[in-house]
N, C-alpha and C positions, 0 to 999 in steps of 0.2 A: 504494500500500500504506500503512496505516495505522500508524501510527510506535508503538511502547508505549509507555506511561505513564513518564516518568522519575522516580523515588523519589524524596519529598523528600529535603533534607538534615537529617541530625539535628544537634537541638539541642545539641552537645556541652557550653557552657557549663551547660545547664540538667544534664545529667546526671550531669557532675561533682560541680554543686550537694548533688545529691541521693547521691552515693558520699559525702562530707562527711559528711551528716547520719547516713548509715547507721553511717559509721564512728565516730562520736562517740556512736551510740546504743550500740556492742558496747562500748566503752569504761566506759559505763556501765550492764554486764549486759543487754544487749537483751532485753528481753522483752516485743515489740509483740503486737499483736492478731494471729494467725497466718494467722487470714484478709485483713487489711491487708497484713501482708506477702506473703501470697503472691500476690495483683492485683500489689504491688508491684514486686516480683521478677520474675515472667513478664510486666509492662508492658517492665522493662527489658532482659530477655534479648532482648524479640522487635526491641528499640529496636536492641538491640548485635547483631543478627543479622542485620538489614537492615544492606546497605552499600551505598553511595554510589556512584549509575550511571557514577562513573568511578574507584570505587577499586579499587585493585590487590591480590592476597593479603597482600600485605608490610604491608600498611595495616589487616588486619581483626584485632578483638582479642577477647580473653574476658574476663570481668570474674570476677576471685579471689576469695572471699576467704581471707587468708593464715592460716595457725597456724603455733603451735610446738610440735610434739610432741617431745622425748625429742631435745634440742639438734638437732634438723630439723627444716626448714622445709619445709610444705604449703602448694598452693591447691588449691581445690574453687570449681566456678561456684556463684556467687553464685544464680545460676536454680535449682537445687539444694538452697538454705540455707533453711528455715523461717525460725528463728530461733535465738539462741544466748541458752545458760541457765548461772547455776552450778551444779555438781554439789556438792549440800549431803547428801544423803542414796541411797542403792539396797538396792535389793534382791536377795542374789543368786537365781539361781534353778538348782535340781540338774538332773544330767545334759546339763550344754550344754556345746559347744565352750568350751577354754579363755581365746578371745581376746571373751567376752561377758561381761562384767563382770555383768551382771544388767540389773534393769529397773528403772525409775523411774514417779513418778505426775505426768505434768503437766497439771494443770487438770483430774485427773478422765480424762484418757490415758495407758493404756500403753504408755507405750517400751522398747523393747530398748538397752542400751549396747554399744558396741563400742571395744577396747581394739585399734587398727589397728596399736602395736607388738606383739602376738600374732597377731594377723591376720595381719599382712607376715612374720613370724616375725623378726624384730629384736632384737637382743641388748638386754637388760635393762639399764643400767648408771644406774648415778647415783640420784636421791631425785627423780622427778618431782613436778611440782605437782598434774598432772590434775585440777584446779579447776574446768575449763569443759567444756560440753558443745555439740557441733554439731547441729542438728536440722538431718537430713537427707530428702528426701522427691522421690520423682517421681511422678506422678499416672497418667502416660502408659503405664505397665507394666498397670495394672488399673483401668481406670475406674471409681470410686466406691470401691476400696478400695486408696491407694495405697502405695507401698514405703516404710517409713518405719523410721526407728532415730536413734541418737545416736551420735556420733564423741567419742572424748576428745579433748581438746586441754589442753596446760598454759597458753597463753594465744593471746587473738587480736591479730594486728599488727594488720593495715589490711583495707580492700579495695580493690582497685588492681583496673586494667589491664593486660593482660600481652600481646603482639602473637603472634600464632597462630603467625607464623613465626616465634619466637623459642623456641619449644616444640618442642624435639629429643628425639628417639625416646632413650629410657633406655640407650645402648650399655654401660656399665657399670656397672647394675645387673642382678643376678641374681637369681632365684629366682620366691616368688609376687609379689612386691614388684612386678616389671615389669611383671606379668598385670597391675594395676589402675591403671597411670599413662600419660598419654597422655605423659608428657617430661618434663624435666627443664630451665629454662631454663639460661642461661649462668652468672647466677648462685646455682644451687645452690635454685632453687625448682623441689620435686617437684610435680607438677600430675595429682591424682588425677583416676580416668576416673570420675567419678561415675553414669555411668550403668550403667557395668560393675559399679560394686558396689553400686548398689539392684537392679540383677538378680538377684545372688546371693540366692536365698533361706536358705542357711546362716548367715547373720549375722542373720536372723530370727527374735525369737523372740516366739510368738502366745500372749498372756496375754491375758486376762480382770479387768475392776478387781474 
């Protein structure tokens, strides 16, 4: 019988490298080429989704990246992230759900924004920054036209790695907040299900430039 093919091993130095660069480019308002990023990004997802014909679950991780909304701490996969932009200007627009802050224009695209402490329904408290904005996108939901909107965020930390089993089921949190998180690690990073909320078509909203 013919034995299978053993998967390389990945370059984990090499890919480090290149979290580094990413995280020093959000630092400096990331606003790369979107289609550079996105080869980028699903290069690395499929890098970090292949694991190593002898690793164990304990061993396989997702790669974050981290924010700070409303003195908590979010990740969202990086294979998920377009790009990240300041929130300098929007638009609102009538009749929408309260947790859509309105739309923006970038590069000639409309985006929808979403305000995820309305969304989760999250007590209002304190004078947030909401400075940054997440460009969020899956491709796989409708081929050629895909799920796309903006996440507020008051700033970005890093992007890291974060080990799959280190990510426990939300046991106390409540409400819609727990519908959209695959867990919550040990220490206190929420890790939204992002494919669960590019689903949602209510956080949508279809404008015309």
């Amino acid at each position: 019988m013919q034995k299978p093919p053993v998967k390389e091993a990945i370059d984990w130095q090499d890919i480090h490298r290149r979290i580094d660069q990413l995280s020093n480019a959000i630092d400096g308002n990331w606003q790369a080429d979107p289609a550079h990023v996105h080869t980028t990004l699903n290069r690395r997802a499929r890098e970090l989704a292949v694991p190593l014909h002898n690793a164990t679950a304990a061993e396989q991780v997702m790669e974050l990246l981290e924010f700070s909304l409303a003195n908590e701490r979010y990740g969202i996969g990086s294979a998920f992230v377009r790009e990240v932009c300041p929130l300098t200007q929007f638009t609102p627009v009538p009749c929408t759900p309260s947790f859509v802050l309105g739309i923006i224009n970038v590069r000639g695209e409309i985006i929808s924004v979403v305000d995820i402490r309305k969304f989760f329904a999250l007590p209002e408290t304190g004078l947030p920054d909401l400075n940054k904005i997440i460009i969020v996108y899956n491709d796989a939901v409708a081929p050629g036209k895909p799920m796309l909107f903006g996440i507020l965020a008051d700033f970005i930390v890093e992007v890291r790695e974060v080990a799959v089993a280190a990510i426990q089921p939300p046991s106390n949190i409540t409400g819609i907040r727990a519908d959209y998180l695959l867990g919550v690690t040990a220490n206190g990073l929420a890790v939204i299900d992002a494919e669960k909320l590019l689903a949602d078509k209510a956080v949508i909203v279809d404008e015309n430039v």
